[in-house]
N, C-alpha and C positions, 0 to 999 in steps of 0.2 A: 504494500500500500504506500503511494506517495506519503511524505511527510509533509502535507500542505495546510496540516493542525497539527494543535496543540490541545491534547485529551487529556480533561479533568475530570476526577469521576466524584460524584458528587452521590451514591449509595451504593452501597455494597461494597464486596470485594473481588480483588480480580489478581492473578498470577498473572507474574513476567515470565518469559521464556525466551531463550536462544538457543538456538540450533545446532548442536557442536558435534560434528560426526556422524551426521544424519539422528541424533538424539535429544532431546529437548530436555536444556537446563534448566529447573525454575532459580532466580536469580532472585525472587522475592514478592510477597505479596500488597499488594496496593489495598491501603484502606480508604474512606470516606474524605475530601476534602484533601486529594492531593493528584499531581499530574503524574500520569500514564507516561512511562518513558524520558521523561524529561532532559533525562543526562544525554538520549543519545538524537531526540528529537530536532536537534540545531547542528548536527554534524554531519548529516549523509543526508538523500535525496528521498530516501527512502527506509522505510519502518526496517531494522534487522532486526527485532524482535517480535513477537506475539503477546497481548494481552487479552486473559480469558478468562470472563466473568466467573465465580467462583460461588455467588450468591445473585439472586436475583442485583441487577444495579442498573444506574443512571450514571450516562458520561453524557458531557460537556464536550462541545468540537469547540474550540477556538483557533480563528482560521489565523495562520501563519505570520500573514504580511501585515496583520493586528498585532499580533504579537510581539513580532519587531520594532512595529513600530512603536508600542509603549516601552520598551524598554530603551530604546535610542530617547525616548524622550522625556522619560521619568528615570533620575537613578536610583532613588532609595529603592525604587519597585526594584529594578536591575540586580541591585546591591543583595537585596532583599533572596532575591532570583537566583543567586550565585551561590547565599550561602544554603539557599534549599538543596540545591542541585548536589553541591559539596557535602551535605549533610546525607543525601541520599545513597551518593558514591560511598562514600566513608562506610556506611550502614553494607554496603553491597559486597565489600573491599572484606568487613569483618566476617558477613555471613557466609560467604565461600571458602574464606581461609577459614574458620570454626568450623562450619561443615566437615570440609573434605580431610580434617583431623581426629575426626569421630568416628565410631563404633556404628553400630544402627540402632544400639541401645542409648547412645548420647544424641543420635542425628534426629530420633525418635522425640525425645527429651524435651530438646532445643526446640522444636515443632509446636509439639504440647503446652510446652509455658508459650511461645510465640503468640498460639491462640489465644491462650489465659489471658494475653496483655490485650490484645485487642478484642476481646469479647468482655472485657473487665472482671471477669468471673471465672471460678476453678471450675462452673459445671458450664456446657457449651453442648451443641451441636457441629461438629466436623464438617465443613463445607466441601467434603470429598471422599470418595470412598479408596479402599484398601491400596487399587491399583494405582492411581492417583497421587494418594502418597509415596508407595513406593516411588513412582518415577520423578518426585518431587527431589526425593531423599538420594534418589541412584544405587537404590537399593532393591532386592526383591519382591512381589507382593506378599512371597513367603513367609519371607522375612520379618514384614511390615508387621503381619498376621503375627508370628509366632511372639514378637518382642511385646505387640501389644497384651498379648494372653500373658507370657511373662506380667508385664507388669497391672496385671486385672489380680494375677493370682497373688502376686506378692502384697498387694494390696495398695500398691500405690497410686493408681488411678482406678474408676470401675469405668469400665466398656460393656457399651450393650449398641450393638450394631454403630450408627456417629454418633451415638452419643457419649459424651466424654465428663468425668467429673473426677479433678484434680484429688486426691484423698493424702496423701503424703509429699506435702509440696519442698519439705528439705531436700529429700530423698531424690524426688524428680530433678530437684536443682542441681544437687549435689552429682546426679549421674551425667546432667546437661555437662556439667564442666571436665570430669574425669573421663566419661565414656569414651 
């Protein structure tokens, strides 16, 4: 898709992806009240990633050459602009290097609390099922499957289909960092 907006999504949630080896990375999930690709939307002529709504949502098109031109002619917005963008990188920069240093049992972990932060709550609904995750994580559905039972039985979360409720939230911390 041309890059000839600038997409804000203004409900729900929606996963990033890039395509690396014919396999789709998620790079991270967009919450409410923030822009869809932003870091890479001013560099290339066209979208090299994918965003896919993750819960029912509403995006925003802000068309391009609007764009530009507020920012040529407001700085604080700009300023404003830069240090989102920087903030979003930084945030993307961590969550790959932390991922791809984890177990499936930390990669799992890091997931679960993720949600917690943006559902504001240790009980939630999963906005994706088993397979999903796994290719989120670059892990297997197996996998996905087995670490969740794991940690249903050990007691640190209870799982019933997506549904999700946080029960021993050190424990879950503690494996996010170690795993």
């Amino acid at each position: 898709m041309l890059a000839n907006n600038v997409l804000y999504i203004t409900e729900g949630l929606a996963k990033i992806e890039f395509i690396n080896d014919s396999k789709p990375f998620t790079i991270g999930i967009v919450q409410p009240h923030s822009f869809i690709g932003i870091v890479c939307c001013f560099a290339f002529e066209k979208f090299d990633f994918t965003a896919t709504a993750l819960t029912k949502s509403k995006v925003s098109f802000i068309p391009m050459d609007l764009m530009k031109t507020f920012i040529k002619e407001n700085g604080e917005f700009a300023l404003n602009l830069i240090e989102h963008m920087s903030g979003i990188s930084n945030g993307i920069i961590h969550r790959i290097s932390s991922l791809s240093q984890k177990n499936i049992e930390g990669a799992i972990s890091i997931l679960l609390l993720d949600f917690m932060k943006i559902y504001k709550s240790n009980k939630y609904i999963l906005p994706m099922n088993r397979a999903e995750l796994a290719n989120m994580l670059g892990y297997s559905k197996e996998s996905v499957i087995n670490t969740l039972s794991k940690f249903n039985k050990e007691k640190i979360i209870s799982v019933s289909d997506r549904k999700i409720e946080i029960l021993n939230l050190k424990t879950l911390e503690k494996i996010s960092k170690i795993g």
